[in-house]
C-alpha positions as CSV (number, residue, x, y, z in Angstrom):
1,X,0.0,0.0,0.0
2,X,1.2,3.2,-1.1
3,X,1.4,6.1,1.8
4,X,0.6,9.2,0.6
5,X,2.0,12.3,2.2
6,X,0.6,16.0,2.1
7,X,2.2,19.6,3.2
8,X,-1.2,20.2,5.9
9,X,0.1,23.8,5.9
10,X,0.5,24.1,2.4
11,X,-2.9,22.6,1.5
12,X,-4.4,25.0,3.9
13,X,-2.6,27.7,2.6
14,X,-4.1,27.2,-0.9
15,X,-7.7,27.0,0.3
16,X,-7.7,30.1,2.1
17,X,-6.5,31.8,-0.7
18,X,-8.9,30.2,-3.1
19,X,-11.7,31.2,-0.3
20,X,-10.2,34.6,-0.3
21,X,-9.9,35.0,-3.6
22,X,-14.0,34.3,-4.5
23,X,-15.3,35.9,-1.2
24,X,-13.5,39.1,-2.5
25,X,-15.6,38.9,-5.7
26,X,-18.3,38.4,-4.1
27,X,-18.1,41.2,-1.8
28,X,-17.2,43.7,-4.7
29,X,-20.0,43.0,-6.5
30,X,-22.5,43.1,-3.0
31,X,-20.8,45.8,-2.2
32,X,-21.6,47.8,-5.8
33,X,-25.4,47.0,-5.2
34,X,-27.6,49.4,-3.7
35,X,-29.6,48.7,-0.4
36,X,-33.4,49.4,0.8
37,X,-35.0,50.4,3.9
38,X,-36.1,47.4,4.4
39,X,-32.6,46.1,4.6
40,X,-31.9,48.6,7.4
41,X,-35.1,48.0,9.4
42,X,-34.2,44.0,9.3
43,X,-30.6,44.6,10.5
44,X,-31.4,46.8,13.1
45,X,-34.4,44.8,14.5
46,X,-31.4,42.0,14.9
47,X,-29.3,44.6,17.3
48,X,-29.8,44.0,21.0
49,X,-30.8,48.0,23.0
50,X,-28.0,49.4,25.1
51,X,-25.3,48.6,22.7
52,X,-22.6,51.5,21.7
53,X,-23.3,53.3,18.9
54,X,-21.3,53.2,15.5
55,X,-18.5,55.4,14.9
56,X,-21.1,58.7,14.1
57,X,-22.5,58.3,17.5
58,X,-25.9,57.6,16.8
59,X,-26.9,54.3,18.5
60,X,-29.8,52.0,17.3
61,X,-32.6,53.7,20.1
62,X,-32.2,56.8,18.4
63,X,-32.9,55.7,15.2
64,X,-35.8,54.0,16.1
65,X,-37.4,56.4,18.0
66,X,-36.7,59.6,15.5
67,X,-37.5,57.3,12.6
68,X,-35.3,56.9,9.3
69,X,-35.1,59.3,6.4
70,X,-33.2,59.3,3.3
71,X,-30.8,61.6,4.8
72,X,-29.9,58.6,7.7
73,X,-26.4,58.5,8.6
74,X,-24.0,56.1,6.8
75,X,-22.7,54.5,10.0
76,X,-26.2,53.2,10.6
């Protein structure tokens, strides 16, 4: 019976960068498409209350009480 050997580290290597390499183009193209409200409203019903705020300040409370307009911050 033959043995056959591998490089586990090598092998590994080479999927990550395959996985790297499509996830990329993937996320370039996603990232090029444009979004909807109803996107926003879904992702911030998933956020728990009393968690800190984005970047901008502007936590998920405060959007949901004052409401969402097109002018909505970026960070949100």
């Amino acid at each position: 019976m033959a043995k056959v050997t591998c490089d586990r580290e090598s092998d590994i290597e080479d999927l990550i960068q395959t996985v790297d390499a499509c996830t990329e183009q993937f996320d370039a193209k996603r990232l090029e498409l444009l979004f909807d409200i109803s996107e926003i409203r879904y992702a911030l019903s998933k956020l728990g209350n009393g968690k800190t705020p984005g970047i901008c300040g502007i936590s998920k409370e405060f959007v949901v009480a004052f409401g969402m307009s097109s002018r909505t911050s970026s960070c949100v």
